[in-house]
PQR file with spaces between the fields and no chain letter, atoms N, CA, C, O and H, PARSE charges and radii, in Angstrom:
ATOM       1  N    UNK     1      -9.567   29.074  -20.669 -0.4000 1.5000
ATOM       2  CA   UNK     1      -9.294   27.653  -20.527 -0.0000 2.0000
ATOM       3  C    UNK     1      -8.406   27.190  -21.666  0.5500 1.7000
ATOM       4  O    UNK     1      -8.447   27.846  -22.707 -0.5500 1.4000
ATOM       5  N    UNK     2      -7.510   26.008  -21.578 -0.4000 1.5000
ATOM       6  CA   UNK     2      -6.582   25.634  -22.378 -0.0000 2.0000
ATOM       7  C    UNK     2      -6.293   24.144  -22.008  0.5500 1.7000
ATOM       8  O    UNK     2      -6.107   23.712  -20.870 -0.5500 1.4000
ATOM       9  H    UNK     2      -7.477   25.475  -20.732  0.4000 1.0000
ATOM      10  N    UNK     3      -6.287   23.368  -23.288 -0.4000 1.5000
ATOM      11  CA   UNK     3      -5.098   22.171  -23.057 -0.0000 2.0000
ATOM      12  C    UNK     3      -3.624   21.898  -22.455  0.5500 1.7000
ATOM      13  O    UNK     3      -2.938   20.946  -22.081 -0.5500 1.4000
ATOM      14  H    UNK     3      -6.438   23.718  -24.212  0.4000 1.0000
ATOM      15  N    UNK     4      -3.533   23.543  -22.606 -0.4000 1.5000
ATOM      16  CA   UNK     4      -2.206   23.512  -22.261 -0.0000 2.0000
ATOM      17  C    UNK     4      -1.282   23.947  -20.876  0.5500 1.7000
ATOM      18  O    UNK     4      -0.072   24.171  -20.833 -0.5500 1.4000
ATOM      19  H    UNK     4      -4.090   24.316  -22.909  0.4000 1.0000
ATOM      20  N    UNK     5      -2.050   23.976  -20.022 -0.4000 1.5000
ATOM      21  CA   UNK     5      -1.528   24.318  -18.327 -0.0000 2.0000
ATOM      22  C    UNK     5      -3.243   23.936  -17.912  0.5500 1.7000
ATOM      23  O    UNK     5      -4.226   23.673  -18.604 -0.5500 1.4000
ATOM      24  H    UNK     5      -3.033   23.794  -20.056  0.4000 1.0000
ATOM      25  N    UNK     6      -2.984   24.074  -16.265 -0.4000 1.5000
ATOM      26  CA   UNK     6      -3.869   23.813  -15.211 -0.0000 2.0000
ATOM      27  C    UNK     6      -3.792   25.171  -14.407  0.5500 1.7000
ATOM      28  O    UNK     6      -2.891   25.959  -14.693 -0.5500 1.4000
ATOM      29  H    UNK     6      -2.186   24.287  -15.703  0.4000 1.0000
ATOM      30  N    UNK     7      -4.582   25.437  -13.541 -0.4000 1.5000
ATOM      31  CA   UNK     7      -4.549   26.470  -12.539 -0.0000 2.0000
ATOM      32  C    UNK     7      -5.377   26.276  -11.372  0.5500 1.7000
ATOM      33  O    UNK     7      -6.562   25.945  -11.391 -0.5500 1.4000
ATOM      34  H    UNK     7      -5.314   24.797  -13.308  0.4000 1.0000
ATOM      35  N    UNK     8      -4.617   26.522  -10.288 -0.4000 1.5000
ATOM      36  CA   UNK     8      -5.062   26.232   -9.290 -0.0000 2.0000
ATOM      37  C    UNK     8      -5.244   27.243   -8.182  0.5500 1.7000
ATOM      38  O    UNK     8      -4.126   27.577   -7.788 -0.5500 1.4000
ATOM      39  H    UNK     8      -3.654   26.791  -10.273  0.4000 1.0000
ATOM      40  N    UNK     9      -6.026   27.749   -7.642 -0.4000 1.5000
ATOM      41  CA   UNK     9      -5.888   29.051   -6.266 -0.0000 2.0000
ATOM      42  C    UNK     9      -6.699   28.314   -5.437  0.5500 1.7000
ATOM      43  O    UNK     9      -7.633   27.533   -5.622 -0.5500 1.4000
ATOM      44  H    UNK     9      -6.934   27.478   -7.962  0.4000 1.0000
ATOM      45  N    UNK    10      -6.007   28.834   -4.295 -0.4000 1.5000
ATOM      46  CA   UNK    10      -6.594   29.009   -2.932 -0.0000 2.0000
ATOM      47  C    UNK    10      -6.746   29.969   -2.550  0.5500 1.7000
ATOM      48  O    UNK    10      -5.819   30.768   -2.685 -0.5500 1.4000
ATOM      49  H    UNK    10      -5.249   29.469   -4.145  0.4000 1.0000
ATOM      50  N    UNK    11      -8.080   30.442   -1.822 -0.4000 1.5000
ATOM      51  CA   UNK    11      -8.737   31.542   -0.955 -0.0000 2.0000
ATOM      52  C    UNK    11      -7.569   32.039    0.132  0.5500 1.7000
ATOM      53  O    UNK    11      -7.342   33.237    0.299 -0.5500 1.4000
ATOM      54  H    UNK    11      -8.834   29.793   -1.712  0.4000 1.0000
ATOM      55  N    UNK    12      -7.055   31.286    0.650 -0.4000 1.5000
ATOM      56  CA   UNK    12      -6.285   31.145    2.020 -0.0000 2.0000
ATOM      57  C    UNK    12      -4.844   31.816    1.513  0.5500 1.7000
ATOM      58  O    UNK    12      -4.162   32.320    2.405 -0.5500 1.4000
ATOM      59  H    UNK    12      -7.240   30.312    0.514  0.4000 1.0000
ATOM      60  N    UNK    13      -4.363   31.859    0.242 -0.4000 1.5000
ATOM      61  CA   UNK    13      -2.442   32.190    0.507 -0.0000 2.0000
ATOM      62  C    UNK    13      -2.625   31.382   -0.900  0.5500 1.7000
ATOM      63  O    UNK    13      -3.576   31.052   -1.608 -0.5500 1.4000
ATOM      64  H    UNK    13      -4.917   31.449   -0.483  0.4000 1.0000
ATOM      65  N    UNK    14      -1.098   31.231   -0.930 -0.4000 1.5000
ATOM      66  CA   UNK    14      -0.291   30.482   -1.889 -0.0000 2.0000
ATOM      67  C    UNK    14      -0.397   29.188   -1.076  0.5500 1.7000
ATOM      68  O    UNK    14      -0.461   28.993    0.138 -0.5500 1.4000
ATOM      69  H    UNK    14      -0.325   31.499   -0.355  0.4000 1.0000
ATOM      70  N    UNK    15      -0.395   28.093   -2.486 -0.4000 1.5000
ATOM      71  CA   UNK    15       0.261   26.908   -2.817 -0.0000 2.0000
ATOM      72  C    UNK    15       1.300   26.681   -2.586  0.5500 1.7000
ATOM      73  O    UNK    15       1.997   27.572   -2.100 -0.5500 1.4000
ATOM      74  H    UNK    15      -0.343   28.251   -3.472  0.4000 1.0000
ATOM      75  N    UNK    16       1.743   25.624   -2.792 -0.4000 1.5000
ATOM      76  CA   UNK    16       3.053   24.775   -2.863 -0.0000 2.0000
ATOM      77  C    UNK    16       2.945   23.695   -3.723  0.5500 1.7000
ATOM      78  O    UNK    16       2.344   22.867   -3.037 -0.5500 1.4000
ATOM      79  H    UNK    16       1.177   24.900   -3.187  0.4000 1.0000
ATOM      80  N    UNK    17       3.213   23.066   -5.085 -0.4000 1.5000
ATOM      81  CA   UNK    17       3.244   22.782   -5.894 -0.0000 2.0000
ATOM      82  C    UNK    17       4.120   21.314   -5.824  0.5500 1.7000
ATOM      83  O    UNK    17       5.249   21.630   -5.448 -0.5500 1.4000
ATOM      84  H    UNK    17       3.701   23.738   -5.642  0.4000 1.0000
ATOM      85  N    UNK    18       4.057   19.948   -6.019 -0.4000 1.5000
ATOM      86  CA   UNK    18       4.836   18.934   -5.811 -0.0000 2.0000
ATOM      87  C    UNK    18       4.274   18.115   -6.705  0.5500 1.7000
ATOM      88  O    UNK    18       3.150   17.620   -6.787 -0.5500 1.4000
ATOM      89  H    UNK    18       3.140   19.692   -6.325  0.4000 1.0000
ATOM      90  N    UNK    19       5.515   18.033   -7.549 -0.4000 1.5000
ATOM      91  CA   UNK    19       5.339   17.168   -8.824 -0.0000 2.0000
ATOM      92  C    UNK    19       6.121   15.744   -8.726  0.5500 1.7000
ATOM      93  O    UNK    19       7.350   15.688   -8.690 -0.5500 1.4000
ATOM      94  H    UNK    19       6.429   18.434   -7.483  0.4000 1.0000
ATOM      95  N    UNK    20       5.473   14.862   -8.695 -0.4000 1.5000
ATOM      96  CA   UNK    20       6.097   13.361   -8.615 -0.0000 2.0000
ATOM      97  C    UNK    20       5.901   12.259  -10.097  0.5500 1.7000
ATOM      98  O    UNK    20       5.077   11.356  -10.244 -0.5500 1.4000
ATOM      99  H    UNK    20       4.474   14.907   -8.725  0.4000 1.0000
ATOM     100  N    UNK    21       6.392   12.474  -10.536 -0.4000 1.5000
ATOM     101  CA   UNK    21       6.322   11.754  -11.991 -0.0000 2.0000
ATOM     102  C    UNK    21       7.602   10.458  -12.401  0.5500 1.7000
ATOM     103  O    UNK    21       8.688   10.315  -11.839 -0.5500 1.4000
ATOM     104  H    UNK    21       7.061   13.208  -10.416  0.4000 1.0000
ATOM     105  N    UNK    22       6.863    9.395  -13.888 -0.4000 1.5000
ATOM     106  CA   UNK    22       7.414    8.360  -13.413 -0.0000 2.0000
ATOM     107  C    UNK    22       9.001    8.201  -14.388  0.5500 1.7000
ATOM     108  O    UNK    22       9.739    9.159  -14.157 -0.5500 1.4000
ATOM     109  H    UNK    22       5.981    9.511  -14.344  0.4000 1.0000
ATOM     110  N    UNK    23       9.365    7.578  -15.001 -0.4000 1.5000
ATOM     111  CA   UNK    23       8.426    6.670  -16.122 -0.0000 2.0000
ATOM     112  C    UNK    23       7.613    5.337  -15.508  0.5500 1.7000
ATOM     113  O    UNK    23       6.578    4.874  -15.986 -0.5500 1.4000
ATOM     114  H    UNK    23       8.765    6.800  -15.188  0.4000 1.0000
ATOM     115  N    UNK    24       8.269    4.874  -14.434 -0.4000 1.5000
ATOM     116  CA   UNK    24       7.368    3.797  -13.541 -0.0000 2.0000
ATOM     117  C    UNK    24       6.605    4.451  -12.492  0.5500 1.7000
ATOM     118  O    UNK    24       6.746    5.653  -12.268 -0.5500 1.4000
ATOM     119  H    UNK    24       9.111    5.250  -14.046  0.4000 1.0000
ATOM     120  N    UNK    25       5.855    3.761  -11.880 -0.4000 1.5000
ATOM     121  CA   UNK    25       5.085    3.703  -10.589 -0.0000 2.0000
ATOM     122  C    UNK    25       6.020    3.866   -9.286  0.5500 1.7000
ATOM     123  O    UNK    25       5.918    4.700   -8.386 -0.5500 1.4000
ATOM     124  H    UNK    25       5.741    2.785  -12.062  0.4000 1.0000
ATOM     125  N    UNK    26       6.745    3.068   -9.409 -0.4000 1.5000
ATOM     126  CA   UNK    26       7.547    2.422   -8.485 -0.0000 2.0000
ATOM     127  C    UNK    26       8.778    3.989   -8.087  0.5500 1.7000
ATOM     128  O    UNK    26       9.599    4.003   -7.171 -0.5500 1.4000
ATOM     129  H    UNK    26       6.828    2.391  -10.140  0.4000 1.0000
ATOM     130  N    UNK    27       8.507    5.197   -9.156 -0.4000 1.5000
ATOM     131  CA   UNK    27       9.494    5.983   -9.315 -0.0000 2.0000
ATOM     132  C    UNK    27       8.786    7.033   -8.602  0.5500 1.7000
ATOM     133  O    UNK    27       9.347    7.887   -7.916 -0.5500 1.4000
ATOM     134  H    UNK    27       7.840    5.185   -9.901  0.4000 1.0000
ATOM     135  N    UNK    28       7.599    6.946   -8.779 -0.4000 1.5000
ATOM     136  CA   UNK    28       6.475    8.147   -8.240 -0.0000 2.0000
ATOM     137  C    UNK    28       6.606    7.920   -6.718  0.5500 1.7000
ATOM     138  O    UNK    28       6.908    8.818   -5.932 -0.5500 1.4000
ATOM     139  H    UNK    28       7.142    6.252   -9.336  0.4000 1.0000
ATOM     140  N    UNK    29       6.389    6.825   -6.422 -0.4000 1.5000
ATOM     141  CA   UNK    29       6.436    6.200   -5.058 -0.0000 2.0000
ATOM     142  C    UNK    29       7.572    6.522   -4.448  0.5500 1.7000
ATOM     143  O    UNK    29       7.535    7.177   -3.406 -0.5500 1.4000
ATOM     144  H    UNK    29       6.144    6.095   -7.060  0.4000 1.0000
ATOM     145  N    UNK    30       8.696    6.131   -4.973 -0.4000 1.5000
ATOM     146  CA   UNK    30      10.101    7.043   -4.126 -0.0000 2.0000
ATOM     147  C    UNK    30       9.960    8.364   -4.283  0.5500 1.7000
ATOM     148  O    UNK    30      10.464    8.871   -3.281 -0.5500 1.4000
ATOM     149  H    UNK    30       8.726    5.598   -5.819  0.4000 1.0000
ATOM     150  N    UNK    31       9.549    9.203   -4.998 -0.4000 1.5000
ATOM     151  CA   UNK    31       9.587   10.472   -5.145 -0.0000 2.0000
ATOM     152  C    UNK    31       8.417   10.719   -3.907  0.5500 1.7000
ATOM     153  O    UNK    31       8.627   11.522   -2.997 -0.5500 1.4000
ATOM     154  H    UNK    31       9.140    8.790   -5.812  0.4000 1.0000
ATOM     155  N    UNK    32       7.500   10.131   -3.980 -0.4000 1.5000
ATOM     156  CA   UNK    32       6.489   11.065   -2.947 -0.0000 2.0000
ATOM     157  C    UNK    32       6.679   10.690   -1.742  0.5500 1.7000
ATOM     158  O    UNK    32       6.154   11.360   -0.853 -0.5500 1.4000
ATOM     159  H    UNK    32       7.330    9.479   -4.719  0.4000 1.0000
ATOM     160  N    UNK    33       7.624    9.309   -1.332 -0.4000 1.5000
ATOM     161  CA   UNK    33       7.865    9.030    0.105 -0.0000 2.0000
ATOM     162  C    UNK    33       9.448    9.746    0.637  0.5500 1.7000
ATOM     163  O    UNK    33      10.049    9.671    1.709 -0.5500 1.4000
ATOM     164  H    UNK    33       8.051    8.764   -2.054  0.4000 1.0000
ATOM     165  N    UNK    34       9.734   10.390   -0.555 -0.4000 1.5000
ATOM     166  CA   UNK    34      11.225   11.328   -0.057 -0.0000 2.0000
ATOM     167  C    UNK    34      10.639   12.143    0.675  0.5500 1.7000
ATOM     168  O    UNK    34      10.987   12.376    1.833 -0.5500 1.4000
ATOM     169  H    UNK    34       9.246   10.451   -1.425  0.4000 1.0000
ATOM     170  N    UNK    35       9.427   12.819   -0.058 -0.4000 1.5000
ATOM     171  CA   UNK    35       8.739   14.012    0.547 -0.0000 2.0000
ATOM     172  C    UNK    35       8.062   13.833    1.739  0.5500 1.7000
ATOM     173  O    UNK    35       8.308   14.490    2.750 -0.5500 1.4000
ATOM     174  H    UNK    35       9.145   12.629   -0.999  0.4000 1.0000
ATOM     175  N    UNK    36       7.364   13.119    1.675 -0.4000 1.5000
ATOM     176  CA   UNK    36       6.322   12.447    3.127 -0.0000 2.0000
ATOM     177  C    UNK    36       7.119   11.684    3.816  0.5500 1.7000
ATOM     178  O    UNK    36       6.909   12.056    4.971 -0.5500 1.4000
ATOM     179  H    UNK    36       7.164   12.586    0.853  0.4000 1.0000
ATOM     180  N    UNK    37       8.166   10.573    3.869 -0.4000 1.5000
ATOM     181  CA   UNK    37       9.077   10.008    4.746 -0.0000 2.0000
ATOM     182  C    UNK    37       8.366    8.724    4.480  0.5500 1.7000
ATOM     183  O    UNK    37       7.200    8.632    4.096 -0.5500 1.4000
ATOM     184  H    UNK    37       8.337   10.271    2.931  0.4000 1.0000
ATOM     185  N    UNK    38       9.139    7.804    4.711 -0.4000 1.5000
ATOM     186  CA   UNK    38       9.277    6.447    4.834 -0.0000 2.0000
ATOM     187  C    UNK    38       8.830    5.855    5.916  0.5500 1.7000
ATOM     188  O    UNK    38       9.442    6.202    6.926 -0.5500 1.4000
ATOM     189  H    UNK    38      10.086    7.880    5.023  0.4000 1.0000
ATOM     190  N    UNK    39       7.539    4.678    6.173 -0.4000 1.5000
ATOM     191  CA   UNK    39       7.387    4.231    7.607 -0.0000 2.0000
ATOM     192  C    UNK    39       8.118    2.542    7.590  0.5500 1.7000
ATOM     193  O    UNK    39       8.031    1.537    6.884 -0.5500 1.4000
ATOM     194  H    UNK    39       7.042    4.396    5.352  0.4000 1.0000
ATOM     195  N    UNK    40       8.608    2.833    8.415 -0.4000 1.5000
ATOM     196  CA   UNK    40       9.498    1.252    8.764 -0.0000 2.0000
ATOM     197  C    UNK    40       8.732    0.180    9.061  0.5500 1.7000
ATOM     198  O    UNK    40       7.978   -0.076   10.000 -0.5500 1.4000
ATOM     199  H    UNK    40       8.679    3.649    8.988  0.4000 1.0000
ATOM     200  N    UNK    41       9.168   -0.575    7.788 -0.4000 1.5000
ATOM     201  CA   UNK    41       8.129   -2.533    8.596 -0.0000 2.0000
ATOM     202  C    UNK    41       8.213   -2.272   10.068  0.5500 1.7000
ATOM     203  O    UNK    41       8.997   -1.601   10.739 -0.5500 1.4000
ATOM     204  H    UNK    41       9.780   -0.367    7.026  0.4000 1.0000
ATOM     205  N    UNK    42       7.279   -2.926   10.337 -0.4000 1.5000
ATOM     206  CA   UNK    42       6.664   -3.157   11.701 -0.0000 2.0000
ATOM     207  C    UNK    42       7.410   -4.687   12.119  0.5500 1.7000
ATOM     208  O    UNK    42       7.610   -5.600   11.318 -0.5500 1.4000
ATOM     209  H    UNK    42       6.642   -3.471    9.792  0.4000 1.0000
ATOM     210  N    UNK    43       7.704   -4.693   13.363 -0.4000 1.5000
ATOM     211  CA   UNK    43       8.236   -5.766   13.624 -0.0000 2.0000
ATOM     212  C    UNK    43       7.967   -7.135   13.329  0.5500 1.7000
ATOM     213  O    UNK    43       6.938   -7.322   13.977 -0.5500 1.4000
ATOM     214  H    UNK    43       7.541   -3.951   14.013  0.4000 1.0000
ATOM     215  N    UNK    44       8.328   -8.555   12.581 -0.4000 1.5000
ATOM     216  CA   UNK    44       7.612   -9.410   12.202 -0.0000 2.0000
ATOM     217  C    UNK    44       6.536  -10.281   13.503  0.5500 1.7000
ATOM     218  O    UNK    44       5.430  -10.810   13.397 -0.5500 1.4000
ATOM     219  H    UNK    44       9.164   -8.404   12.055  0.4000 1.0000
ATOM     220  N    UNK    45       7.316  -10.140   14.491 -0.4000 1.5000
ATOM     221  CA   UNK    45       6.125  -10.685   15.634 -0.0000 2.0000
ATOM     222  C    UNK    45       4.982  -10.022   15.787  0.5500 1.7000
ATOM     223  O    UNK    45       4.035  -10.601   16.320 -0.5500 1.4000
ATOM     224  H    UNK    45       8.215   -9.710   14.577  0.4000 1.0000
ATOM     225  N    UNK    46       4.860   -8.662   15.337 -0.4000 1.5000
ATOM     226  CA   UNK    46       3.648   -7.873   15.720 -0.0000 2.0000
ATOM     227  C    UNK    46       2.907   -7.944   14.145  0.5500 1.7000
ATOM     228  O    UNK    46       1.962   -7.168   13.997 -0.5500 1.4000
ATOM     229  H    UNK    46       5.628   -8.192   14.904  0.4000 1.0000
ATOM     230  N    UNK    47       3.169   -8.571   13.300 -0.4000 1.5000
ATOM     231  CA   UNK    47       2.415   -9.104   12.221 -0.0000 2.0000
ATOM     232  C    UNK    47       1.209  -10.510   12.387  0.5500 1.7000
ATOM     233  O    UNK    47       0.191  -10.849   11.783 -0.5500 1.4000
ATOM     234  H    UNK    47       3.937   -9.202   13.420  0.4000 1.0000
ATOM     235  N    UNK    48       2.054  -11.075   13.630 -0.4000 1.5000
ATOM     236  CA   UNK    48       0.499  -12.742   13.615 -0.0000 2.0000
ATOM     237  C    UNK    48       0.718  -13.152   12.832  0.5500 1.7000
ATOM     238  O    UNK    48       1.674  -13.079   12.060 -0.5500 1.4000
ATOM     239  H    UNK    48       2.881  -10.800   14.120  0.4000 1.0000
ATOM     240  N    UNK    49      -0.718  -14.034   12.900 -0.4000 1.5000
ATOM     241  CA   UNK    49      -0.455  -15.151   11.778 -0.0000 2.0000
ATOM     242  C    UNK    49      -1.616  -15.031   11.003  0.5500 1.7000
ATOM     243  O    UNK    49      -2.709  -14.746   11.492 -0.5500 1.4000
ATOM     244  H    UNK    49      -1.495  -14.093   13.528  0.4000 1.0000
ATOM     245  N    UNK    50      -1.363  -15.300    9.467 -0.4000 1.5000
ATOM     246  CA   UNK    50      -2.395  -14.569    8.413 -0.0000 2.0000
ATOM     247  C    UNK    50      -2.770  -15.553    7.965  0.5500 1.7000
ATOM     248  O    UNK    50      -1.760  -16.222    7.751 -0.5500 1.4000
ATOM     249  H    UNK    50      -0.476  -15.532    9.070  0.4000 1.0000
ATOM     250  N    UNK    51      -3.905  -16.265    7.579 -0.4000 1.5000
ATOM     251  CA   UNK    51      -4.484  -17.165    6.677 -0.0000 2.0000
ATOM     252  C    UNK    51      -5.582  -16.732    5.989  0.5500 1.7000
ATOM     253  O    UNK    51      -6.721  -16.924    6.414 -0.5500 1.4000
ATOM     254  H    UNK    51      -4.726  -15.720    7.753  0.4000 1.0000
ATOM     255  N    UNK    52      -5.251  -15.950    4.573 -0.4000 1.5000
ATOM     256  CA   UNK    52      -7.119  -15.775    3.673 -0.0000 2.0000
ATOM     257  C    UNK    52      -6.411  -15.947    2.452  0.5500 1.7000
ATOM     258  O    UNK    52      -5.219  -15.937    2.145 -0.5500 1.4000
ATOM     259  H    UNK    52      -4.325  -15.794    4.228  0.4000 1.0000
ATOM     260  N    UNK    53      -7.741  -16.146    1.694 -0.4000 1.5000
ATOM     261  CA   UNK    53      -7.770  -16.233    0.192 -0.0000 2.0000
ATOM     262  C    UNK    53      -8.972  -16.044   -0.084  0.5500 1.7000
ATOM     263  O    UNK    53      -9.712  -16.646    0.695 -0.5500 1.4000
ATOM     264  H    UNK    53      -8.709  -16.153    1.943  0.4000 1.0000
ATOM     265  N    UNK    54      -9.661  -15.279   -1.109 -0.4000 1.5000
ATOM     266  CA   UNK    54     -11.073  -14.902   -1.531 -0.0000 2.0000
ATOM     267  C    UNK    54     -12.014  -15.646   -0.987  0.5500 1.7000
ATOM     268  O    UNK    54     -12.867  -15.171   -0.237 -0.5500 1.4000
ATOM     269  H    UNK    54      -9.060  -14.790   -1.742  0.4000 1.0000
ATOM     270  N    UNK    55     -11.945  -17.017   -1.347 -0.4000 1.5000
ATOM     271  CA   UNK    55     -12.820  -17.827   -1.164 -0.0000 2.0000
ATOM     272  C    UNK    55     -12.235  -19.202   -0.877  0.5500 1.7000
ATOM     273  O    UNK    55     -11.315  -19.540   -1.621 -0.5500 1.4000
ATOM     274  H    UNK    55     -11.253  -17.403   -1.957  0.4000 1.0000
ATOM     275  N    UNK    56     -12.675  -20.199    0.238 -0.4000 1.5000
ATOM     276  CA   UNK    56     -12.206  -22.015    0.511 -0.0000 2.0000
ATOM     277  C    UNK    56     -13.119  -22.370   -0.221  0.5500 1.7000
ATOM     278  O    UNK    56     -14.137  -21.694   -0.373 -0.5500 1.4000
ATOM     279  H    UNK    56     -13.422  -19.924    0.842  0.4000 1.0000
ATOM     280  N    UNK    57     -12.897  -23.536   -0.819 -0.4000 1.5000
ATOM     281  CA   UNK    57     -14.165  -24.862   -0.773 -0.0000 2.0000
ATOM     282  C    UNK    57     -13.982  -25.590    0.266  0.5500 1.7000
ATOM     283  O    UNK    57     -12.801  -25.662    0.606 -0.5500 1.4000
ATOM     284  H    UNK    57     -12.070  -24.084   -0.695  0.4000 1.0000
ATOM     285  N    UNK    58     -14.942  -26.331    1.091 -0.4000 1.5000
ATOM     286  CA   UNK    58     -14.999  -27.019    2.333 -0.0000 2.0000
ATOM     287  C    UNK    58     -13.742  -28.160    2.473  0.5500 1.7000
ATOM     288  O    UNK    58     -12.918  -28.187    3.387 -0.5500 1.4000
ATOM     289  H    UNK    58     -15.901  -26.272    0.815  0.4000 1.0000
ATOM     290  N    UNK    59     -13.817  -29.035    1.388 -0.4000 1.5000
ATOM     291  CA   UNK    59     -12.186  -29.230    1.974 -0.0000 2.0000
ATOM     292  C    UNK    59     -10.824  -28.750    1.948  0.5500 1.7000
ATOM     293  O    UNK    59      -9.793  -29.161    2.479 -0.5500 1.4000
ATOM     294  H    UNK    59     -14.486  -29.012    0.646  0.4000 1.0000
ATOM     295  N    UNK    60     -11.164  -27.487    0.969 -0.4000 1.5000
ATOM     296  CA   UNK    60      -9.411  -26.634    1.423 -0.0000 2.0000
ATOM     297  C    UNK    60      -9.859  -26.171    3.045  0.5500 1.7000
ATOM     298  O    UNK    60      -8.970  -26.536    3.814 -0.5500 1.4000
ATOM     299  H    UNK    60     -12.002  -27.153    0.537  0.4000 1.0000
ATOM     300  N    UNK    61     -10.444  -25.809    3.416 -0.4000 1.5000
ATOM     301  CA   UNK    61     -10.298  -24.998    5.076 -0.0000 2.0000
ATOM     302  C    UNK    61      -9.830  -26.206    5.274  0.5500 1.7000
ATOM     303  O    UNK    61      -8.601  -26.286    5.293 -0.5500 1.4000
ATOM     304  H    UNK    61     -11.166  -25.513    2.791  0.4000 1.0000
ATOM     305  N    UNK    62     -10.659  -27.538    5.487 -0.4000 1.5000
ATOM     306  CA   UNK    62     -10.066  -28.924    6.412 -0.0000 2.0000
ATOM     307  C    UNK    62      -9.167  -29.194    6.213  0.5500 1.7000
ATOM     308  O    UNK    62      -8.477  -29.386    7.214 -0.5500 1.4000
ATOM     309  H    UNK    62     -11.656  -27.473    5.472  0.4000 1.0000
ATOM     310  N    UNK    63      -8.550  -29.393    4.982 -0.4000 1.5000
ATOM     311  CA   UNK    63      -6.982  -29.423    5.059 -0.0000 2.0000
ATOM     312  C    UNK    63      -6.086  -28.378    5.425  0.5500 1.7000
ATOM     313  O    UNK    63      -4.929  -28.710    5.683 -0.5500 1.4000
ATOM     314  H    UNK    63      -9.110  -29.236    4.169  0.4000 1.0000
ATOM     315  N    UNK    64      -6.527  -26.723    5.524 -0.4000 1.5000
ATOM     316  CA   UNK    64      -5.854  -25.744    5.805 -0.0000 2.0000
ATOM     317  C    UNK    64      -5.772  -26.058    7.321  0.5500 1.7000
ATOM     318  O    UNK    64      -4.681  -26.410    7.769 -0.5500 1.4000
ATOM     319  H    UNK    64      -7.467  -26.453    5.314  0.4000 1.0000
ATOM     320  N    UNK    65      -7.314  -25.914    8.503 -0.4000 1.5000
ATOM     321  CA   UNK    65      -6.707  -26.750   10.047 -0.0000 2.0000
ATOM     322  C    UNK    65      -6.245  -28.017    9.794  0.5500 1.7000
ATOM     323  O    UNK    65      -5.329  -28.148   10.606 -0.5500 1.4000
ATOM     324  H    UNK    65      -8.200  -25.629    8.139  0.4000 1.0000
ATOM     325  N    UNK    66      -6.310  -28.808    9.295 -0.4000 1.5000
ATOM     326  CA   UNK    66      -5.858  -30.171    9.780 -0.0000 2.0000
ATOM     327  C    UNK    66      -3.929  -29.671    9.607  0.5500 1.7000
ATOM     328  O    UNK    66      -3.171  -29.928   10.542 -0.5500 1.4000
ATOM     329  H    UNK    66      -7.054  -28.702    8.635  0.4000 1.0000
ATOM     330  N    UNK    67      -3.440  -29.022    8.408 -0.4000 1.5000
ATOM     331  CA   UNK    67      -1.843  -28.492    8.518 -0.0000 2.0000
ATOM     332  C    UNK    67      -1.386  -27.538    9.241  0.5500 1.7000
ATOM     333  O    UNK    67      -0.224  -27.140    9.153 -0.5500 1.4000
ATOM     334  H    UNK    67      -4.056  -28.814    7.648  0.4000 1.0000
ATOM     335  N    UNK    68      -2.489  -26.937   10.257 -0.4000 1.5000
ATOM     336  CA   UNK    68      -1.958  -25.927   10.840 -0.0000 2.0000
ATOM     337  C    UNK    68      -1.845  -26.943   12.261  0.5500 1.7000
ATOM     338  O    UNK    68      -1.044  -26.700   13.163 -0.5500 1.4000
ATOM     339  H    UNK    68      -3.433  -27.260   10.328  0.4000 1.0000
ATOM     340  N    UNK    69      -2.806  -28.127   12.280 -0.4000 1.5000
ATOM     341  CA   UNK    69      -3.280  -28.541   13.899 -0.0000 2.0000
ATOM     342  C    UNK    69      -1.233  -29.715   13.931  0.5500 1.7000
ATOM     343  O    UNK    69      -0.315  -29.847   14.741 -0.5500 1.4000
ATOM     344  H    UNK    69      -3.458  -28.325   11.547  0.4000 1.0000
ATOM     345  N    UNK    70      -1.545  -30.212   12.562 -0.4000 1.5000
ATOM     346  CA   UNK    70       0.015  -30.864   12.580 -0.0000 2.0000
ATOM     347  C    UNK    70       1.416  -30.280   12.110  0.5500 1.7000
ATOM     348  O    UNK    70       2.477  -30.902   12.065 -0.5500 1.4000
ATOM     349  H    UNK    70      -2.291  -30.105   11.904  0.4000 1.0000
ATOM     350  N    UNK    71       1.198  -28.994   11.779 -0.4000 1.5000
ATOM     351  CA   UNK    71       2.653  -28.065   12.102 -0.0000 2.0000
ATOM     352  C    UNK    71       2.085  -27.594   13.682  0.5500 1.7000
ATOM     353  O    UNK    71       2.340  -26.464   14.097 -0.5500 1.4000
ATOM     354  H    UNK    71       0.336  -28.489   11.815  0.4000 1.0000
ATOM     355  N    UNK    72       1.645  -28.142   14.141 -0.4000 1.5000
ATOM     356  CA   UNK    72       1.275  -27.042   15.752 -0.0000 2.0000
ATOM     357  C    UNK    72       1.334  -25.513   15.689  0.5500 1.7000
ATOM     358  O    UNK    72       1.753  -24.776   16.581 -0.5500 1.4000
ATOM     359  H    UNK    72       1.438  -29.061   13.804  0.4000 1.0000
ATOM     360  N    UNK    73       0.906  -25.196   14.634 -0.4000 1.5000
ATOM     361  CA   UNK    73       0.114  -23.933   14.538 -0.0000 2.0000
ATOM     362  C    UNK    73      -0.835  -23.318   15.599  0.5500 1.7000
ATOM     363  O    UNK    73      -1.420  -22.261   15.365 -0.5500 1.4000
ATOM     364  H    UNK    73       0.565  -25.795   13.909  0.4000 1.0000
């Protein structure tokens, strides 16, 4: 054992090894969706209509329907 490498086997064959590193997040994320592929937004009509937040107090909901009943939501 060592600080200094990892080791890994499988019973079955060889590995395949895929290293995705950053300096951001955001860098790991393109790196591992090059590999796995990219899924395309979904059309905005097949999204609906979303209304949450953790928690209402009783008159945010009433004012949340009363602006949805007068945008005709």
């Amino acid at each position: 054992e060592s600080d200094d490498y990892y080791y890994f086997y499988a019973n079955g064959g060889k590995l395949t090894y895929y290293f995705a590193y950053g300096p951001e997040i955001s860098d790991v994320v393109d790196r591992y969706t090059d590999l796995t592929g990219k899924m395309e937004a979904p059309p905005e009509w097949s999204l609906g209509l979303h209304q949450s937040k953790w928690e209402y107090k009783a008159d945010e909901i009433v004012n949340v329907a009363k602006t949805y009943r007068d945008k005709q939501i």
